[in-house]
Structures are given as structure tokens and as C-alpha cells.
TORKOL-4160 file (C-alpha; in steps of 0.2 Angstrom, whole numbers, padded with zeros to 4 digits, m for minus):
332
<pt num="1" X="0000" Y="0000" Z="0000"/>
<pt num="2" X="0012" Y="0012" Z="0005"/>
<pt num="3" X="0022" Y="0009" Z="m0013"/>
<pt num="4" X="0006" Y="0012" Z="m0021"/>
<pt num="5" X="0004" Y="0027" Z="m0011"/>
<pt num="6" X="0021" Y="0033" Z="m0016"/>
<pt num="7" X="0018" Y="0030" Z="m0033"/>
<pt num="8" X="0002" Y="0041" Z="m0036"/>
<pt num="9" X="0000" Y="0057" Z="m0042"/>
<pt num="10" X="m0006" Y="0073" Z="m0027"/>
<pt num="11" X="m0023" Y="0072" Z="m0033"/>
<pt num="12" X="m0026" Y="0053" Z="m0031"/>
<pt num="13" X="m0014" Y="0058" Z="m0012"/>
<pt num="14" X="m0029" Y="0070" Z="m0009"/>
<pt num="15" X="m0044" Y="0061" Z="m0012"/>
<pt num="16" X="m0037" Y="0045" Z="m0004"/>
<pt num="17" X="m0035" Y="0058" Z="0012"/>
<pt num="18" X="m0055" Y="0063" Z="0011"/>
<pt num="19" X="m0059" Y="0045" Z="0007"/>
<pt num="20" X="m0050" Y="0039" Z="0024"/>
<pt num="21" X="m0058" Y="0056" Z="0032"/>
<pt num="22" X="m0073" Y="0050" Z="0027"/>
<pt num="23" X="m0072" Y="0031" Z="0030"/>
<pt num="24" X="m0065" Y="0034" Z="0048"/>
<pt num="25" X="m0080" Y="0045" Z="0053"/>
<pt num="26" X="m0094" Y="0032" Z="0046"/>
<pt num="27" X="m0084" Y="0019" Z="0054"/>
<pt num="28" X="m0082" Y="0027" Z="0071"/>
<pt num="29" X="m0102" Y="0029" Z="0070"/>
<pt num="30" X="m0106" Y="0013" Z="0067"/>
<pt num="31" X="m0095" Y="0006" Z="0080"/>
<pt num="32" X="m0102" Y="0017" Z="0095"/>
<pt num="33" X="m0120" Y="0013" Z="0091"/>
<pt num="34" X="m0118" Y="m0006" Z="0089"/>
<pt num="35" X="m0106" Y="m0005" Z="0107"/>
<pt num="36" X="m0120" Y="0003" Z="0115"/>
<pt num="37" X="m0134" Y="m0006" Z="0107"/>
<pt num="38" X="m0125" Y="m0022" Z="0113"/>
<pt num="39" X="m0121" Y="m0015" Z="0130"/>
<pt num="40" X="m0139" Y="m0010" Z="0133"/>
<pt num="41" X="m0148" Y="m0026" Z="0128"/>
<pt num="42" X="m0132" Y="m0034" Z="0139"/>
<pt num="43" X="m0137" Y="m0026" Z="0157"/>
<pt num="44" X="m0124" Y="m0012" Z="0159"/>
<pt num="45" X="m0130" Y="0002" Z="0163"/>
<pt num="46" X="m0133" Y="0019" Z="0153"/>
<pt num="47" X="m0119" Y="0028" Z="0168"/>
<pt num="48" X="m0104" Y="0015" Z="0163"/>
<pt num="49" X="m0110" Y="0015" Z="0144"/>
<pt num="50" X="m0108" Y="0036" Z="0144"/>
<pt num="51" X="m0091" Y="0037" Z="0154"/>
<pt num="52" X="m0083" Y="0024" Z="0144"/>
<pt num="53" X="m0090" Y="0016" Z="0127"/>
<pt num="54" X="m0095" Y="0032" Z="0119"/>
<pt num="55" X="m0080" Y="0042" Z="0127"/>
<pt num="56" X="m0068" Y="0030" Z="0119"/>
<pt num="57" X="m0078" Y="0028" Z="0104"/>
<pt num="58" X="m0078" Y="0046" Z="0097"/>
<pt num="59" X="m0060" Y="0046" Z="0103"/>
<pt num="60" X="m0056" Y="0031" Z="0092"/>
<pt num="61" X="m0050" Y="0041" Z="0077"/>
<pt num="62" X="m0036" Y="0048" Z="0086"/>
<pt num="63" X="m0032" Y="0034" Z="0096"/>
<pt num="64" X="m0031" Y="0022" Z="0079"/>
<pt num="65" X="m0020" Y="0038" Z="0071"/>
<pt num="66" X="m0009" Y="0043" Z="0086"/>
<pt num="67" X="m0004" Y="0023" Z="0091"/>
<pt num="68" X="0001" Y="0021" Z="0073"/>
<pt num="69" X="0008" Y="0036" Z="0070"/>
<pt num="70" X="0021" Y="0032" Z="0085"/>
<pt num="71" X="0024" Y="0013" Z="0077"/>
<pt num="72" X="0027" Y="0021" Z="0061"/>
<pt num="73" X="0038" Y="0032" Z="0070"/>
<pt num="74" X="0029" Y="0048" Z="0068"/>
<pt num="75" X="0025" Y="0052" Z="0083"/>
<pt num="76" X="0023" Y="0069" Z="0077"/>
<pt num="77" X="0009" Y="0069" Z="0068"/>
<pt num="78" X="0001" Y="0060" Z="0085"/>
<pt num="79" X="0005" Y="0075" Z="0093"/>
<pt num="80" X="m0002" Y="0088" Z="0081"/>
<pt num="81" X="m0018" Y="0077" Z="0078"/>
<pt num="82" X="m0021" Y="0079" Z="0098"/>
<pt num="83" X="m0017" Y="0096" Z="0101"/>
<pt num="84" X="m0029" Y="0099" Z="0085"/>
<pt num="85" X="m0043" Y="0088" Z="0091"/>
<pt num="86" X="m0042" Y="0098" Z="0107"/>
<pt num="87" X="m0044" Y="0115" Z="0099"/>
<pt num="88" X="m0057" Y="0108" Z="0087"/>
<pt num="89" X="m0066" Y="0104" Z="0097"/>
<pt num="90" X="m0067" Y="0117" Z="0110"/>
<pt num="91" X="m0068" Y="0129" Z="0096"/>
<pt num="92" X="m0078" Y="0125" Z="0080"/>
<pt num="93" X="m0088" Y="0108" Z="0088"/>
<pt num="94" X="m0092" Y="0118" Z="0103"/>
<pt num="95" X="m0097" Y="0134" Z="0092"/>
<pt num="96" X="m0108" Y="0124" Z="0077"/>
<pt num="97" X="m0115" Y="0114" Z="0094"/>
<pt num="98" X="m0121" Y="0132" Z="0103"/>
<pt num="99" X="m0129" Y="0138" Z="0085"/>
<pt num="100" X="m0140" Y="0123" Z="0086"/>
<pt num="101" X="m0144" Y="0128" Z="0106"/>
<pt num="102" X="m0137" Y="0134" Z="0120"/>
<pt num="103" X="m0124" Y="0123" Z="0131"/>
<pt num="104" X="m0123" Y="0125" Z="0149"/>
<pt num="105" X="m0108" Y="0131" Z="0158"/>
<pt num="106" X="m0108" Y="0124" Z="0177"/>
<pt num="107" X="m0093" Y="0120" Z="0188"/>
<pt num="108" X="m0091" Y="0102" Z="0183"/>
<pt num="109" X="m0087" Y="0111" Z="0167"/>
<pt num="110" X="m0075" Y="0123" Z="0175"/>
<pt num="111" X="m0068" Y="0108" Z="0186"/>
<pt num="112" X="m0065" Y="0098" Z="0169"/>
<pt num="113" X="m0059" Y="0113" Z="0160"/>
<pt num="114" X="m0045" Y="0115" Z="0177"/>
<pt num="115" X="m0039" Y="0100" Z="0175"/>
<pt num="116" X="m0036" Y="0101" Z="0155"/>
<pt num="117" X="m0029" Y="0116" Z="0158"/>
<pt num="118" X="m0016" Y="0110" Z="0170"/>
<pt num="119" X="m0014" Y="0097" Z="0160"/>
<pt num="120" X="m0010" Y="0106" Z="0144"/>
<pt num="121" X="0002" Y="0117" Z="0155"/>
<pt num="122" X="0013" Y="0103" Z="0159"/>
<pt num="123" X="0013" Y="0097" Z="0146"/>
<pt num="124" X="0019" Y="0114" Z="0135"/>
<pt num="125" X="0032" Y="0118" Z="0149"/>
<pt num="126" X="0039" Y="0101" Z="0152"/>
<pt num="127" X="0043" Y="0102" Z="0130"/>
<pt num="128" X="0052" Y="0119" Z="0131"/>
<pt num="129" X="0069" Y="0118" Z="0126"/>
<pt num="130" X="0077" Y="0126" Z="0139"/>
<pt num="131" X="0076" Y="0111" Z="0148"/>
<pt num="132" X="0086" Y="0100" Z="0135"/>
<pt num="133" X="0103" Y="0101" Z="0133"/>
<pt num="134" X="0102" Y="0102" Z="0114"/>
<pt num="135" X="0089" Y="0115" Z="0111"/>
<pt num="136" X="0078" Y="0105" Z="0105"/>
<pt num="137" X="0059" Y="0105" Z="0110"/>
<pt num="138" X="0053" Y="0087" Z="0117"/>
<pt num="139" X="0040" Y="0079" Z="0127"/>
<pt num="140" X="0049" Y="0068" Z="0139"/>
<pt num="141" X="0044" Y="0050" Z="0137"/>
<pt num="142" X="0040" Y="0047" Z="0155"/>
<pt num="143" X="0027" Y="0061" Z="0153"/>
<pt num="144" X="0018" Y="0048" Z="0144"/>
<pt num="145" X="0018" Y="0035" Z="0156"/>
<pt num="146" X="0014" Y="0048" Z="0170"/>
<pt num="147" X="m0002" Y="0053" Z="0160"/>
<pt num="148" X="m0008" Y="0033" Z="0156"/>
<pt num="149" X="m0005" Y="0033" Z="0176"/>
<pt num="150" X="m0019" Y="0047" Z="0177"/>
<pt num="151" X="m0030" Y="0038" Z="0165"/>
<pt num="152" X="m0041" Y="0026" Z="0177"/>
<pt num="153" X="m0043" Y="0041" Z="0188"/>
<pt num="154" X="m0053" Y="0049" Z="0172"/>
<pt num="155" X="m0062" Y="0035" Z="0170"/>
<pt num="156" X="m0066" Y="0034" Z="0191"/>
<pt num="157" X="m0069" Y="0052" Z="0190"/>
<pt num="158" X="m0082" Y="0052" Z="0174"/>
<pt num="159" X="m0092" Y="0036" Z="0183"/>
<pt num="160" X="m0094" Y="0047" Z="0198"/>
<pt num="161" X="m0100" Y="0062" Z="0191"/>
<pt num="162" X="m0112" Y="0049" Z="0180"/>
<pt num="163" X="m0119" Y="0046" Z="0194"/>
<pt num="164" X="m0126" Y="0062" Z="0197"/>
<pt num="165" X="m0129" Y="0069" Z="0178"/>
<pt num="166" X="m0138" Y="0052" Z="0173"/>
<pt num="167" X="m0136" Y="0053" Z="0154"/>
<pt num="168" X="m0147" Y="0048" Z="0142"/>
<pt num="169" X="m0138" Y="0036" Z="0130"/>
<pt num="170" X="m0153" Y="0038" Z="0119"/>
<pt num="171" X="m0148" Y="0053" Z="0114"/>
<pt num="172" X="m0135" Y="0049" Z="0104"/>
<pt num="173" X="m0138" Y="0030" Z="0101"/>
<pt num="174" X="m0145" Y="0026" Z="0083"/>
<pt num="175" X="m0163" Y="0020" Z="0084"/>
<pt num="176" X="m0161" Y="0010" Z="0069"/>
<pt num="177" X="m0149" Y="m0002" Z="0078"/>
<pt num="178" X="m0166" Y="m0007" Z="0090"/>
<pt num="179" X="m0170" Y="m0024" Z="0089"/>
<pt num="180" X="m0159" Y="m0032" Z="0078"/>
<pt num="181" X="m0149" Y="m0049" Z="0080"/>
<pt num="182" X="m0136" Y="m0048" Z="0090"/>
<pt num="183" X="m0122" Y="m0060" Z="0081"/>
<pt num="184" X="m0124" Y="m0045" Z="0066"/>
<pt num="185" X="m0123" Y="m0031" Z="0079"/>
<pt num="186" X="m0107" Y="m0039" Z="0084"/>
<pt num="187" X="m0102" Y="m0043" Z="0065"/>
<pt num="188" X="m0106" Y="m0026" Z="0062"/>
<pt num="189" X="m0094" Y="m0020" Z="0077"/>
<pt num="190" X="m0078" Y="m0031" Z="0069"/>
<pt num="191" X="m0082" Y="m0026" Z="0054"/>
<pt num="192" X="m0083" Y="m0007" Z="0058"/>
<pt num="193" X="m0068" Y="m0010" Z="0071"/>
<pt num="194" X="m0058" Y="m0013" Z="0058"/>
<pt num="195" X="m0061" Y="m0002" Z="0047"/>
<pt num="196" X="m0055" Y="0013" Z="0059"/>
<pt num="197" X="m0040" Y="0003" Z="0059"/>
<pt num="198" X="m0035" Y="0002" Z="0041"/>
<pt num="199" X="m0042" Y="0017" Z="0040"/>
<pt num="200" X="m0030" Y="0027" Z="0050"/>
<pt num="201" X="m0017" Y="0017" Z="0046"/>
<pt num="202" X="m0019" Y="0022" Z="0025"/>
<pt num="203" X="m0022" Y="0042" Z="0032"/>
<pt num="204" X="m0006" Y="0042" Z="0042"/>
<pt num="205" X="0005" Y="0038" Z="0026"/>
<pt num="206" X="m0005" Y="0048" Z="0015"/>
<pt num="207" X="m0001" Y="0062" Z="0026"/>
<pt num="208" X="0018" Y="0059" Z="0026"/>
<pt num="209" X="0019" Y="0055" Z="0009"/>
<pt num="210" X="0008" Y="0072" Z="0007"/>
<pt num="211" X="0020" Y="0082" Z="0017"/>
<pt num="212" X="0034" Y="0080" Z="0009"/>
<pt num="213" X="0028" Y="0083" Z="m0008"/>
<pt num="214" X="0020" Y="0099" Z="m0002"/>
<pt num="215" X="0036" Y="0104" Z="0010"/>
<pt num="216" X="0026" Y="0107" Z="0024"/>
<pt num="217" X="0030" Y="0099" Z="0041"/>
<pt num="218" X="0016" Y="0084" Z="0044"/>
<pt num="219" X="0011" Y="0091" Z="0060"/>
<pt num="220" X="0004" Y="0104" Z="0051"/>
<pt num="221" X="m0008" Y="0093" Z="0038"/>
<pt num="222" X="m0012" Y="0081" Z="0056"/>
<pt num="223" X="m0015" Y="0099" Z="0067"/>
<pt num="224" X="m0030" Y="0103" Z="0052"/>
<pt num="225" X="m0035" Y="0091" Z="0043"/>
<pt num="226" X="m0032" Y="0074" Z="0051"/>
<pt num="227" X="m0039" Y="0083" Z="0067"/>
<pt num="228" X="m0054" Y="0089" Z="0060"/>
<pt num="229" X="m0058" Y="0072" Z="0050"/>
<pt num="230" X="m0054" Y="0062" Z="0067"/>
<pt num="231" X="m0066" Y="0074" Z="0077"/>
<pt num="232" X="m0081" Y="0072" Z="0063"/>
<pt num="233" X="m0089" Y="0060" Z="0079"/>
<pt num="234" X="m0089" Y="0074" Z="0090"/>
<pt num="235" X="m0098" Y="0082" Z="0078"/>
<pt num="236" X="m0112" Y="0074" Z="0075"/>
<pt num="237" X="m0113" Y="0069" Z="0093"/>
<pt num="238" X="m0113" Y="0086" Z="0100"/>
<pt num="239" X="m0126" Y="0093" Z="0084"/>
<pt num="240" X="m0140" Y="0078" Z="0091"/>
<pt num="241" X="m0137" Y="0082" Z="0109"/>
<pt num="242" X="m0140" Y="0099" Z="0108"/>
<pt num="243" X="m0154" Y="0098" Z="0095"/>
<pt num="244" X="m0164" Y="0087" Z="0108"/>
<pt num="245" X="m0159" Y="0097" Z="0119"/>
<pt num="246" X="m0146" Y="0088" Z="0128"/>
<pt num="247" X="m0132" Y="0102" Z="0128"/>
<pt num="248" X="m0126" Y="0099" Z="0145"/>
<pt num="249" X="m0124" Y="0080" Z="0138"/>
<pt num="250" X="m0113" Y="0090" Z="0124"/>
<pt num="251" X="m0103" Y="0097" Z="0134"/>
<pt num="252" X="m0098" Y="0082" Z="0144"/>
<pt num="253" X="m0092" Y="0072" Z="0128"/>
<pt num="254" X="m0081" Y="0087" Z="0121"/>
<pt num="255" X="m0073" Y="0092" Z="0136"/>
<pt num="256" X="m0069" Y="0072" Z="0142"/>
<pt num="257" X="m0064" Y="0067" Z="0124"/>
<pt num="258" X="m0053" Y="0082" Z="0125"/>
<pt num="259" X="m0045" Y="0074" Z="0144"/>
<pt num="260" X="m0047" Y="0056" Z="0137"/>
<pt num="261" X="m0036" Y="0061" Z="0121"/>
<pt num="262" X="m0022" Y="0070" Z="0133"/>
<pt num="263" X="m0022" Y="0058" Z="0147"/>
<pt num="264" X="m0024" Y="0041" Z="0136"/>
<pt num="265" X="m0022" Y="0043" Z="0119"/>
<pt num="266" X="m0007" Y="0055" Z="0119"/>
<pt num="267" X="0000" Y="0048" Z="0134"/>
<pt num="268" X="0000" Y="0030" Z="0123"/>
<pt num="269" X="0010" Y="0038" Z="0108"/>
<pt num="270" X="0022" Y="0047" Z="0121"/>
<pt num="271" X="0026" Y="0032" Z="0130"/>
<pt num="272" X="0028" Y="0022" Z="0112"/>
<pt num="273" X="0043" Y="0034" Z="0109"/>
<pt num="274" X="0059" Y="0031" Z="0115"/>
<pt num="275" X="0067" Y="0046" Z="0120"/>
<pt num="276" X="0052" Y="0056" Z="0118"/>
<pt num="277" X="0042" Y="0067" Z="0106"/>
<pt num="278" X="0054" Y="0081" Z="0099"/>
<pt num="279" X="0044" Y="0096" Z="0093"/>
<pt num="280" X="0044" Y="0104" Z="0080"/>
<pt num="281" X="0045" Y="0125" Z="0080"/>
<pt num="282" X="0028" Y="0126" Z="0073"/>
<pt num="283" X="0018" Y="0119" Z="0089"/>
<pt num="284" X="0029" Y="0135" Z="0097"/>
<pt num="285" X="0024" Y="0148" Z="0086"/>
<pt num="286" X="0004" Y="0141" Z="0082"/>
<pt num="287" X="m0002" Y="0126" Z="0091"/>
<pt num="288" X="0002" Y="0129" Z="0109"/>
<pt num="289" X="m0001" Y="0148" Z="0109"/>
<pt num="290" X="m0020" Y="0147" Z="0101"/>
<pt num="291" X="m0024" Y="0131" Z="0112"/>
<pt num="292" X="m0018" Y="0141" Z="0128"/>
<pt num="293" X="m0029" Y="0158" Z="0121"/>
<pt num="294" X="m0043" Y="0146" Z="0118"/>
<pt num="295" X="m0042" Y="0139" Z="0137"/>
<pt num="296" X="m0042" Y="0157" Z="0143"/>
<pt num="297" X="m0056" Y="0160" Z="0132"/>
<pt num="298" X="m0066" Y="0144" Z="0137"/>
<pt num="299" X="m0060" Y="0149" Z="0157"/>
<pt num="300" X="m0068" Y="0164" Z="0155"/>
<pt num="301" X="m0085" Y="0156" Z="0150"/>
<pt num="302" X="m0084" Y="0143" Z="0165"/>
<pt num="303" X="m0079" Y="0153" Z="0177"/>
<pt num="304" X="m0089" Y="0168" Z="0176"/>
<pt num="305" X="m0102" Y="0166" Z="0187"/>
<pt num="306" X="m0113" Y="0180" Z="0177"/>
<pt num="307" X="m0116" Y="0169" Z="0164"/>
<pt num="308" X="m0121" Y="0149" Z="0163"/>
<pt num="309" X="m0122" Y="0146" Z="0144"/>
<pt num="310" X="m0113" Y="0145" Z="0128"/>
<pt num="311" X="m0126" Y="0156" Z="0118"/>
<pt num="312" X="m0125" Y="0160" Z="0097"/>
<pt num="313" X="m0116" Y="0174" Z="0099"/>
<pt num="314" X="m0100" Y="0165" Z="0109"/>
<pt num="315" X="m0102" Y="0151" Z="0098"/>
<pt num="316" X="m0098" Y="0160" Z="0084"/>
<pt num="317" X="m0084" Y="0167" Z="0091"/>
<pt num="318" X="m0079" Y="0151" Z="0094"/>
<pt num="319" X="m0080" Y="0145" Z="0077"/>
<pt num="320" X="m0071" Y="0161" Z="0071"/>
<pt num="321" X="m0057" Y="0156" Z="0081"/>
<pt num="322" X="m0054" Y="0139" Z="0071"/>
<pt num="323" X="m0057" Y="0150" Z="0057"/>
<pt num="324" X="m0043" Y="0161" Z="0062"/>
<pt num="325" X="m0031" Y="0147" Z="0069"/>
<pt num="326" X="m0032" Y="0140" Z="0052"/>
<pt num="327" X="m0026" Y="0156" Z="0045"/>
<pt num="328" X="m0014" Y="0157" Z="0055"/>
<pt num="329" X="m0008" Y="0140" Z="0051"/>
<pt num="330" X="m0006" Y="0145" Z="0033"/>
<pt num="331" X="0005" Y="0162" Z="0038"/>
<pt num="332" X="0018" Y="0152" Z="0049"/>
């Protein structure tokens, strides 16, 4: 595959990237309605269902996308796809989400939004290049291993506060999966399962292969593009909560996909490279400063105890935001 990949012309390299975009999505769907469909008609209930299977199934794009990015040795673009999954989601999914409705702000959300913050903190400081005797940026391997440490304490903490929210995993369950056979629900799961696999698995080489033809560093094309095809679940997701009116429900997805993806999914790709992640110059100059003005910005609305929702008018400034960090991708 990867000859093949070599071999072909930008345009077929391009539409290969949508298709993959495309497929991963689709198949990332598929795969949480059948998981929760199956876990329903199974016994377990709606509180472990919410803090686990449909938080690790929209995160499964980047987690397929990350892991093999660090086996393939690019750890890189696992890096740029996390830190542009966190600010696409906080910023355009969060934004299209308030058009549709508005999203509560409580202090769960300012407690989740503390801890991602700290989070993103030490992570950005502990890759400064101060620290390193060559000058060159990295993220310390046992970072990695420090942040897998944290990860049952997510998934302890989200159980607990399911406790209390009680979410509804009809909301975002497909009704069309009601009442069908289990062995081609669980067909459907494999199937779908891997699927995400190979998909991520062709997207990562497309995007090395498209990065050097285009001479633009890979972080880059896995900071836009990847991120924004890996967080299309989030999407979708966050758009039917609101619209039925489940925006609190929104919320909670986006801001623990945003923690699962640092604390799990990065911390996986981190500790798969020895010696680190070095980073590259862009994270320094784009990525790290607009996802530390985004958290300010979304500190403001979770802490200010004037307001309690995301209304239109900040989710469009939201969304102008992704819009601008876009921009100022291109420039730099």
C-alpha cells in the first residue's frame, strides 16, 4: 500500500486523504451505536455506557491515528492530531454545537476545563527547550507514562459524576440499531472495528507522503485536517445532543474526549517513543499559543459566574477562532 501510495499522483494523495476522512468517521459511528446497542440489551447500565464506550468511541480516530503514528515512527503527527482535536473541538464543535442551542456552563465544566488546563500546561512547559541540553523541544517520554498513570482516575472520576448527571444514552444511540440480531450487531462491530483501523493506518501515510511533496511539516496537515476528520464523531454527537436538547450532555463528551485524548491517547503515543516526542518550531509559534488563548477564552465562559451558557453569539466566536487558527496556520 504504501508503494502504491508513493507512486500516485497529489490528486489521487488528496482524495485517498478525504476518502479515509470519510471512512473513519462512518466507521467510528457505526462502531459506538452497535457498542451501545449491545451493552444495553447486555445489562450495563446507561452511567458506565456514557463514561466509557461512547467516550472511547468518538476518541477512536485519534487513538487508531496517534498509536500508529508512533509505530510508524511519527510520533509527530500524533502529537499535532491531539493538540488539533483539542482545539477543534473546544472551538468549531463547541461553536456549530451552541448555534443549534445553548450549552450550559456549570462547575463540573469549569472543574473539567481546570484539570485540561493544567494538563495542557505541563505538558507545554515540560517540552520547552530550555530544559534539554540540545535545544531542541521534546515531550519527555515518562510524561507519557505519568499521563496513562492518570487515565483510570478519568475514567473513576467520569463514573462518579455519572452518577449524578444520569445521561441519556438515547440521545445519541442510533434508533435504527433497536432490535436487531445480536451476532450482526457484533459482525457489524468487527467489521466497523476494523475499518477505523486500516483506515487510520492508510491516512497516516497519505499524510507523510503528502508532506513531503507539499514541503510542509506533517504536524501541520495532522493539526487541520487529520484533526478535523478524526473529530467528525464529535460532531455529529454534540449537533443531536443539543438539538434534543441535551447540551449539557454536549458538553460532557467534548470536554472528556478532550482529557481522554491527553491523558490516554497521547500519553499512549508518548510512551511508544523512546526518547520522547521532539517538537517541531511550529507547535511553538501556532499550536500551543492558540490552544492556551482558547483555554483562557473557554475559562472565561466557565468561570464567570454572570453567565451559565454558551449562547449563538460565543459560539460564533468560537467558530471564528478555528477559522482564524487556520489562517494562521497558513501564515507560519
Amino acid at each position: 500500500m504504501t508503494s502504491l501510495l508513493e507512486q500516485a499522483d497529489s490528486y489521487v494523495l488528496a482524495a485517498v486523504l478525504i476518502l479515509c476522512i470519510w471512512g473513519l468517521s462512518k466507521a467510528t459511528d457505526i462502531l459506538v451505536d452497535e457498542a451501545i446497542s449491545i451493552s444495553l440489551e447486555s445489562g450495563i447500565s446507561e452511567l458506565v455506557i456514557g463514561a466509557t464506550i461512547v467516550s472511547l468511541g468518538t476518541s477512536l480516530p485519534e487513538l487508531a491515528v496517534s498509536v500508529l503514528s508512533a509505530f510508524k515512527g511519527a510520533s509527530i503527527v500524533a502529537l499535532g492530531n491531539i493538540i488539533g482535536s483539542t482545539i477543534v473541538n473546544t472551538s468549531f464543535i463547541l461553536g456549530i454545537g451552541a448555534l443549534y442551542g445553548s450549552i450550559p456552563v456549570n462547575r463540573k465544566t469549569a472543574n473539567k476545563h481546570t484539570v485540561l488546563a493544567g494538563l495542557s500546561l505541563f505538558l507545554i512547559l515540560s517540552s520547552l527547550p530550555v530544559f534539554y541540553s540540545d535545544g531542541q523541544g521534546r515531550i519527555p517520554q515518562w510524561l507519557g507514562v505519568l499521563f496513562l498513570f492518570l487515565s483510570p482516575l478519568y475514567f473513576i472520576w467520569m463514573l462518579r459524576e455519572g452518577k449524578q448527571q444520569n445521561p441519556d444514552i438515547d440521545a445519541i444511540a442510533s434508533d435504527q440499531e433497536k432490535g436487531k440480531p445480536l451476532l450482526i450487531k457484533l459482525l457489524k462491530l468487527l467489521a466497523s472495528a476494523g475499518f477505523v483501523i486500516a483506515s487510520a493506518s492508510v491516512m497516516v501515510t497519505t499524510v507523510e507522503i503528502g508532506a513531503v511533496r507539499i514541503g510542509i511539516p506533517d504536524s501541520i496537515i495532522a493539526s487541520t485536517v487529520v484533526a478535523f476528520g478524526t473529530g467528525l464523531p464529535e460532531i455529529s454527537t454534540t449537533i443531536v445532543s443539543v438539538k434534543k436538547g441535551y447540551g449539557a450532555l454536549a458538553m460532557g463528551n467534548i470536554m472528556g474526549s478532550n482529557l481522554l485524548n491527553t491523558l490516554l491517547i497521547l500519553g499512549t503515543a508518548i510512551s511508544l517513543t523512546p526518547g520522547g516526542i521532539v517538537v517541531s518550531q511550529d507547535f511553538y509559534r501556532v499550536h500551543f499559543p492558540a490552544l492556551s488563548i482558547l483555554l483562557a477564552v473557554l475559562g472565561y465562559f466557565s468561570y464567570n459566574n454572570k453567565r451559565d451558557v454558551i449562547s449563538r453569539k460565543e459560539g460564533r466566536i468560537l467558530v471564528v477562532f478555528y477559522l482564524v487558527y487556520l489562517i494562521w496556520n497558513y501564515f507560519f
